[in-house]
MDTraj code that builds the backbone (N, CA, C; nanometers):
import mdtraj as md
import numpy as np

residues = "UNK UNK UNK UNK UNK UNK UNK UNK UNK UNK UNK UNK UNK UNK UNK UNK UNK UNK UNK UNK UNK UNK UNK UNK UNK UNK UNK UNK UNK UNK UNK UNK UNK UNK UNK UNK UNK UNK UNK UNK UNK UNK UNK UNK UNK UNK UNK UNK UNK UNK UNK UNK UNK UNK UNK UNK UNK UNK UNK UNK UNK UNK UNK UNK UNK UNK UNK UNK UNK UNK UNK UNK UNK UNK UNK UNK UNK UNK UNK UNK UNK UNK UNK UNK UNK UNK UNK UNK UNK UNK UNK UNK UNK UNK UNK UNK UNK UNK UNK UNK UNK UNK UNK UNK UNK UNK UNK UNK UNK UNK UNK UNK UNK UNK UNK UNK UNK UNK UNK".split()
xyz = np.array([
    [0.0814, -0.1176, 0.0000],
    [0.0000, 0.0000, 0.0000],
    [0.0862, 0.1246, 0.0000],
    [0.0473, 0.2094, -0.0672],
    [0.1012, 0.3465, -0.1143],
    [0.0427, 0.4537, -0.0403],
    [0.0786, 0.5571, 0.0696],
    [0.0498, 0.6596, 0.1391],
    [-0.0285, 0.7456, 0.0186],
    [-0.1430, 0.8188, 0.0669],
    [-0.1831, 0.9274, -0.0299],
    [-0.0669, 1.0610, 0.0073],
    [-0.0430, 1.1318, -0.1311],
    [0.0014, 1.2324, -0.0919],
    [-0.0453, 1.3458, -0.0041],
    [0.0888, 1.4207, 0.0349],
    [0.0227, 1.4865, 0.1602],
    [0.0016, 1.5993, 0.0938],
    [-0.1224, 1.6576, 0.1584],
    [-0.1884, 1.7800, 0.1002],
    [-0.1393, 1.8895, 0.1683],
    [-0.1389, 2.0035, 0.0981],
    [-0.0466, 2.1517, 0.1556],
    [-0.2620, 2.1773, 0.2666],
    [-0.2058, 2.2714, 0.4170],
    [-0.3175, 2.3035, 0.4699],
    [-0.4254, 2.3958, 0.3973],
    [-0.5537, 2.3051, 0.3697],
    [-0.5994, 2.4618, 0.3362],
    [-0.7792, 2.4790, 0.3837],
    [-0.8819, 2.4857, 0.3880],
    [-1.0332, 2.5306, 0.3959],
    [-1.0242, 2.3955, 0.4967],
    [-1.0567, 2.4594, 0.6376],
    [-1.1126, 2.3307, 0.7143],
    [-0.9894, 2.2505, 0.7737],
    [-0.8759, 2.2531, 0.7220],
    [-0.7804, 2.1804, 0.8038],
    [-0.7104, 2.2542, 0.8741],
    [-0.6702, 2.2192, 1.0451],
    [-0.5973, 2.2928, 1.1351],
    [-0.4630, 2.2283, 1.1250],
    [-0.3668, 2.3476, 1.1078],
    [-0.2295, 2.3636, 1.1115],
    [-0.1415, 2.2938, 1.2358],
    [-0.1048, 2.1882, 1.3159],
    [-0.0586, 2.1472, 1.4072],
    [-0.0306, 2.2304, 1.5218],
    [-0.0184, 2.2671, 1.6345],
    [-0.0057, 2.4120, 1.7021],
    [0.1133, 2.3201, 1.8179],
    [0.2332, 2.4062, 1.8236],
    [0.3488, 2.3465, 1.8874],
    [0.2579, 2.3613, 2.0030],
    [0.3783, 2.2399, 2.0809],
    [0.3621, 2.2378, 2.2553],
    [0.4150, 2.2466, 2.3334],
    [0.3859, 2.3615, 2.3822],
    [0.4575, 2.4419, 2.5388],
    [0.3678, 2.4202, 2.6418],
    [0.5481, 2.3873, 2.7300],
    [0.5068, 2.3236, 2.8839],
    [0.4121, 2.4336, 2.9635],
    [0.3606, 2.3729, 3.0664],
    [0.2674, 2.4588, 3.1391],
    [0.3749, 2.5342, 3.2013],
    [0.3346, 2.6668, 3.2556],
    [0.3872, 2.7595, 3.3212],
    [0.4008, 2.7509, 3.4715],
    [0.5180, 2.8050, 3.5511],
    [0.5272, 2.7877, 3.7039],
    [0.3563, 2.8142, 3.7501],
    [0.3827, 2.7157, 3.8779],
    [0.2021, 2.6996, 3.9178],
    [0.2362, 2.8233, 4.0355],
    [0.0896, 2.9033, 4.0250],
    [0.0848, 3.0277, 4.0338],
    [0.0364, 3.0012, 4.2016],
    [0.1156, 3.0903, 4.3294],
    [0.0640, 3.0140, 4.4474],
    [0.0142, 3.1634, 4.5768],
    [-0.0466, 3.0938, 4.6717],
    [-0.1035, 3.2218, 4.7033],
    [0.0158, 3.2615, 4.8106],
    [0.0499, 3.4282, 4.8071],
    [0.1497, 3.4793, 4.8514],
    [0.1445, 3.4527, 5.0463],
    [0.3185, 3.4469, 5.0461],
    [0.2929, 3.4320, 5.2185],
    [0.2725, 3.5563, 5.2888],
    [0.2701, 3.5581, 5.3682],
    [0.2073, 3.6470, 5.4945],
    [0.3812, 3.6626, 5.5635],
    [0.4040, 3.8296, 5.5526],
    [0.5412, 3.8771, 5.6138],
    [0.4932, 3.9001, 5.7459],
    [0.3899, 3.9219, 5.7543],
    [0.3470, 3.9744, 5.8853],
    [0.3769, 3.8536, 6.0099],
    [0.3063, 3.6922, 5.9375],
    [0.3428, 3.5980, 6.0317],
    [0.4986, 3.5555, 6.0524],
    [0.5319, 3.6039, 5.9622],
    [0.7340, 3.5828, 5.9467],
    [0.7722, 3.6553, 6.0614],
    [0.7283, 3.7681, 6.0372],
    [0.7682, 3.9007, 6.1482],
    [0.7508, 3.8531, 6.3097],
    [0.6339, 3.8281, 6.3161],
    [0.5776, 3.7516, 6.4516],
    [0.6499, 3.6243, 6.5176],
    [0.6624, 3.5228, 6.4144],
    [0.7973, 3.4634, 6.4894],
    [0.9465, 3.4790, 6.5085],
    [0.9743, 3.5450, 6.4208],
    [1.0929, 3.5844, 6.4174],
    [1.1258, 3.6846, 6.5486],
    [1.0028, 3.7787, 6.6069],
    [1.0134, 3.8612, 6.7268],
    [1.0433, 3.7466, 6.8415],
    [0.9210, 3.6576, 6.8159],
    [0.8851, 3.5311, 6.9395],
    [1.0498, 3.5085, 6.9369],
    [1.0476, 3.3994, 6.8258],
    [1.2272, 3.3506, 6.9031],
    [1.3273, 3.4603, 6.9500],
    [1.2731, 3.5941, 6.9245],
    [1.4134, 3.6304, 6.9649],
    [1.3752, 3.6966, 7.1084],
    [1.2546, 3.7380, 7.1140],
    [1.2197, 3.7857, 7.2345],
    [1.2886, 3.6927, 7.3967],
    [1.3007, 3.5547, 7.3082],
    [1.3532, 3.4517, 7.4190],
    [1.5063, 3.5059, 7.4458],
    [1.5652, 3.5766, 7.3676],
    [1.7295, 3.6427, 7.3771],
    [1.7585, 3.7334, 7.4004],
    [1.6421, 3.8001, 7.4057],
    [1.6798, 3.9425, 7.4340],
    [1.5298, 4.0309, 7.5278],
    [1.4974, 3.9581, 7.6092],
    [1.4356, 3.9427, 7.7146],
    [1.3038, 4.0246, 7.7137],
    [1.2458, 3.9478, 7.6158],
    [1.1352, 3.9859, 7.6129],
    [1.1048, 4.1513, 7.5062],
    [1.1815, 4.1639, 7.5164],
    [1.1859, 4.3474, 7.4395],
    [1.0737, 4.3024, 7.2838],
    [1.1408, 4.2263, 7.2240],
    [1.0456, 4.2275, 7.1155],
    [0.9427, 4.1604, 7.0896],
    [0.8629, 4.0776, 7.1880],
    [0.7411, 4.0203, 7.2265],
    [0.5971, 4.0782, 7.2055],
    [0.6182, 4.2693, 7.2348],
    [0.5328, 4.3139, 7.2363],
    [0.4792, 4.3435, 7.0694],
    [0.6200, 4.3833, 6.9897],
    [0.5760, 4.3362, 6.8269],
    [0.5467, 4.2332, 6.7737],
    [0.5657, 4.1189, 6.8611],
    [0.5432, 4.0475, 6.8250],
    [0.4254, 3.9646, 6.8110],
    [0.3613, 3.9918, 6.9360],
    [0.2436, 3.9834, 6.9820],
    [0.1274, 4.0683, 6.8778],
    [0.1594, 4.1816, 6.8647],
    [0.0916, 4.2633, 6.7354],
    [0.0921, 4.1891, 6.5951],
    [0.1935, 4.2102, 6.5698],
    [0.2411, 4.1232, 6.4308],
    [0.1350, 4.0174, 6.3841],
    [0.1545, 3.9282, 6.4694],
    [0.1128, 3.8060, 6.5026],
    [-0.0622, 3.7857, 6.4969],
    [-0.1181, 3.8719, 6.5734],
    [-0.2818, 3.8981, 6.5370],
    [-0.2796, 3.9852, 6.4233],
    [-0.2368, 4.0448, 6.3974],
    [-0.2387, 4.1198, 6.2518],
    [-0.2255, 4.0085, 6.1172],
    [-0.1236, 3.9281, 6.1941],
    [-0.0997, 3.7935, 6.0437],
    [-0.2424, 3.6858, 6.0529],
    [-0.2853, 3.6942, 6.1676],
    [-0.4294, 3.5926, 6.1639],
    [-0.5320, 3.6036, 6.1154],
    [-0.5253, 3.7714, 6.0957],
    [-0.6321, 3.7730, 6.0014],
    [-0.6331, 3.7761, 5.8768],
    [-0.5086, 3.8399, 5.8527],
    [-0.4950, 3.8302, 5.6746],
    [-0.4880, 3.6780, 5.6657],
    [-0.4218, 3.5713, 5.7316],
    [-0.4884, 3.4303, 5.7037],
    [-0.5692, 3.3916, 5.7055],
    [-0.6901, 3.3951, 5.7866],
    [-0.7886, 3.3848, 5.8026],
    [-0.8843, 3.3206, 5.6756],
    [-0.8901, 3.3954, 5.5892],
    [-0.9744, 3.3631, 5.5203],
    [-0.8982, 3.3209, 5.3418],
    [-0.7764, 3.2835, 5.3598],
    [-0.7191, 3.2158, 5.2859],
    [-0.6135, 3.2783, 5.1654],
    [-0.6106, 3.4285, 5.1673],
    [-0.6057, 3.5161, 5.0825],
    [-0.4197, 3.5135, 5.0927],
    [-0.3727, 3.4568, 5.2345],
    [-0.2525, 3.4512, 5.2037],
    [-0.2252, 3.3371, 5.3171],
    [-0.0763, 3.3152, 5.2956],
    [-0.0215, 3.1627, 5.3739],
    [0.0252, 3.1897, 5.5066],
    [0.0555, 3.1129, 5.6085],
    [0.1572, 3.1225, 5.6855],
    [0.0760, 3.1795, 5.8486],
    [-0.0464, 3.0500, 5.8482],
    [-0.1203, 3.0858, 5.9443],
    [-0.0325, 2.9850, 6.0841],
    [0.0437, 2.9224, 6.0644],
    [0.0762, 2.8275, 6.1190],
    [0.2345, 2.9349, 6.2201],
    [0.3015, 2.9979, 6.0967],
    [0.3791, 3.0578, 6.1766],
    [0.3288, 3.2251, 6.2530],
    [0.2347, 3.2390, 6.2051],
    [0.1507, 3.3241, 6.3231],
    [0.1150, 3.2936, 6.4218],
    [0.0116, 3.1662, 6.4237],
    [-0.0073, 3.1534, 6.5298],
    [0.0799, 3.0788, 6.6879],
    [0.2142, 3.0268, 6.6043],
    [0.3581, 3.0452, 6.6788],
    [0.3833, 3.1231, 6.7236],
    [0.4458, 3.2550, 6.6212],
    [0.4241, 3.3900, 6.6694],
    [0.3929, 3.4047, 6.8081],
    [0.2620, 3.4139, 6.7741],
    [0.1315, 3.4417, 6.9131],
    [0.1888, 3.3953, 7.0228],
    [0.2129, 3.2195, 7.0319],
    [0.2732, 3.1576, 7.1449],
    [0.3633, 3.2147, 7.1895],
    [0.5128, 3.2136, 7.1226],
    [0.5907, 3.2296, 7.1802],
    [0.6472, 3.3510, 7.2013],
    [0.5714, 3.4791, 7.1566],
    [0.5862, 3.5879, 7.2305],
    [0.5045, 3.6008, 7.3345],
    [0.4103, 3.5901, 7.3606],
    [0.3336, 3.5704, 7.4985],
    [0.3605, 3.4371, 7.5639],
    [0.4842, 3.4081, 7.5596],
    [0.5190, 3.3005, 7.7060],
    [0.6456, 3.3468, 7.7088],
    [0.7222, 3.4806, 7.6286],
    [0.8558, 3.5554, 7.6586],
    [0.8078, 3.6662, 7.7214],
    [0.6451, 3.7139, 7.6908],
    [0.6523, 3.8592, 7.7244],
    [0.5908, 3.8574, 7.8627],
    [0.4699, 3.7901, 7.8761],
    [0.4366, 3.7156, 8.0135],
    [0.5172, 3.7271, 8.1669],
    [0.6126, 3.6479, 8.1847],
    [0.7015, 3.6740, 8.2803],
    [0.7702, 3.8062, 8.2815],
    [0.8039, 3.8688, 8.1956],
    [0.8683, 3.9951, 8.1881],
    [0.7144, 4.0825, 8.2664],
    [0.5991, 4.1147, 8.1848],
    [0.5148, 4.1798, 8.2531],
    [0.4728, 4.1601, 8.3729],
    [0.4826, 4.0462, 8.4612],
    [0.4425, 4.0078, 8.5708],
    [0.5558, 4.0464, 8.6511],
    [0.6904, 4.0354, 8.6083],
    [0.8205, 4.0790, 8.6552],
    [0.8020, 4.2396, 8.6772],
    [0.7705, 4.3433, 8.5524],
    [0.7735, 4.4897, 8.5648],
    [0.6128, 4.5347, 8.6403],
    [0.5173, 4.4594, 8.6364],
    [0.4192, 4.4730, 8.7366],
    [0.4709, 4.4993, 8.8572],
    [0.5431, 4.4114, 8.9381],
    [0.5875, 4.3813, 9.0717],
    [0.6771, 4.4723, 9.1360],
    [0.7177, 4.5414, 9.0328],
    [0.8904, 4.6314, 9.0481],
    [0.7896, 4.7556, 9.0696],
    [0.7017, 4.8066, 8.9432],
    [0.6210, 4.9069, 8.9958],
    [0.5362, 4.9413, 9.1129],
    [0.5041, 4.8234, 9.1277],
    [0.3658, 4.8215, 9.2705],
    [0.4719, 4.8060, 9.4214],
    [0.5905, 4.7871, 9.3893],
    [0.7016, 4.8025, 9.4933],
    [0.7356, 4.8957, 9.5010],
    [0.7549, 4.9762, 9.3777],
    [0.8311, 5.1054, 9.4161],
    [0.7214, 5.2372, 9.4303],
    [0.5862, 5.1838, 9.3916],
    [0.4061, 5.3106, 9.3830],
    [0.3858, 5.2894, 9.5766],
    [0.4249, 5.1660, 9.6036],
    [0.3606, 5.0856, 9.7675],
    [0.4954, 5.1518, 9.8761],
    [0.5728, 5.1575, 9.8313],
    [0.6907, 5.1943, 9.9085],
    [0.6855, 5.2598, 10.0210],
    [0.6389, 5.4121, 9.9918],
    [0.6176, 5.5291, 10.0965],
    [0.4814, 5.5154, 10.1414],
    [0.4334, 5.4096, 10.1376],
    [0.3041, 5.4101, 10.2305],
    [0.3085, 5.2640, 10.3082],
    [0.4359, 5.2022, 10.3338],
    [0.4464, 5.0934, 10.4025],
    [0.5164, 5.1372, 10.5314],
    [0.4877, 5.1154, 10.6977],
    [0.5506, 5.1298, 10.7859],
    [0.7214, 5.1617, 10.7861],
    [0.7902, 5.2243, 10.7920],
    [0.8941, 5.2199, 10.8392],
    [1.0282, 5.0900, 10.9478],
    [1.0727, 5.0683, 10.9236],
    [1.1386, 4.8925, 10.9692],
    [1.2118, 4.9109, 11.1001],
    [1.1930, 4.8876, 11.1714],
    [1.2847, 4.9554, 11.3209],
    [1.4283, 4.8432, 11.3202],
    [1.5334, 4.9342, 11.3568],
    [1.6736, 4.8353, 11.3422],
    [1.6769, 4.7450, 11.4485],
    [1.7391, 4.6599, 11.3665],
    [1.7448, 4.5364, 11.4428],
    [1.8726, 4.5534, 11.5963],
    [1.8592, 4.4936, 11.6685],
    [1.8924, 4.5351, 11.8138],
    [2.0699, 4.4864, 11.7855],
    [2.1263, 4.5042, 11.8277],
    [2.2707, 4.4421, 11.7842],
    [2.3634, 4.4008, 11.9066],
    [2.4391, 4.3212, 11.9399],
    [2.4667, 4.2485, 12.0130],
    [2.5917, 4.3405, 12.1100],
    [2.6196, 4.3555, 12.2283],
    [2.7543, 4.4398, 12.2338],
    [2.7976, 4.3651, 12.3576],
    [2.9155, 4.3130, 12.4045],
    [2.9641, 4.2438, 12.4774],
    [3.0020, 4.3379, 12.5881],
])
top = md.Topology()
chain = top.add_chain()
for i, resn in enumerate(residues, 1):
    res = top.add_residue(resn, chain, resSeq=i)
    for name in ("N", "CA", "C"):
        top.add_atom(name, md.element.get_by_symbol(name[0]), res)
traj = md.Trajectory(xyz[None], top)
C-alpha cells in the first residue's frame, strides 16, 4: 500500500499548534506579617522579652490576613502568638511587681533596726 500524498493546509484543516510546557504553578502569597511575629517570638527569648510586644501585634495582625485564605503562613503566626506571649508574660508580671514596689513603698511602715549584740 502506497500513502496518499500529503496535502499543503488549506479550507477546514488545522495547522498542528506546537507544545509548550505549562507555566510555574501560580501560588497564594505568604504572609510577612506571620514571618515578622515569629521571628520577634524567638528572639524575644534572647533578648528578654523586648520584642514580644511586636510580636504579639504582628502576630494577630498575620491571623487575620490568614484567616480567610487570601494569604499563607497561618501556622507561623499563630507560633508567633505563642511564643511571644510566654517571653513577654514573665517579663510583665516581673515589671508589674517592680512598679507596685516602688508606687507601695512610701506608704508601708517604716522597719525599726534590728537590736545588735555588744559584749
Amino acid at each position: 500500500m502506497t500513502q496518499p500524498p500529503s496535502q499543503p493546509y488549506g479550507y477546514g484543516q488545522q495547522q498542528p499548534q506546537p507544545y509548550y510546557p505549562p507555566g510555574p504553578p501560580v501560588g497564594v502569597p505568604a504572609s510577612g506579617k506571620a514571618t515578622a511575629s515569629l521571628v520577634c517570638g524567638i528572639l524575644g527569648i534572647f533578648f528578654c522579652g523586648l520584642t514580644s510586644i511586636p510580636g504579639i501585634i504582628t502576630g494577630h495582625l498575620a491571623l487575620g490576613e490568614t484567616r480567610d485564605g487570601r494569604k499563607t503562613g497561618r501556622g507561623q503566626a499563630v507560633w508567633g502568638v505563642i511564643l511571644s506571649w510566654l517571653t513577654a508574660a514573665p517579663w510583665l508580671i516581673f515589671w508589674a511587681m517592680v512598679i507596685t514596689g516602688a508606687v507601695a513603698a512610701p506608704f508601708l511602715p517604716a522597719s525599726t533596726p534590728t537590736p545588735t549584740f555588744t559584749p
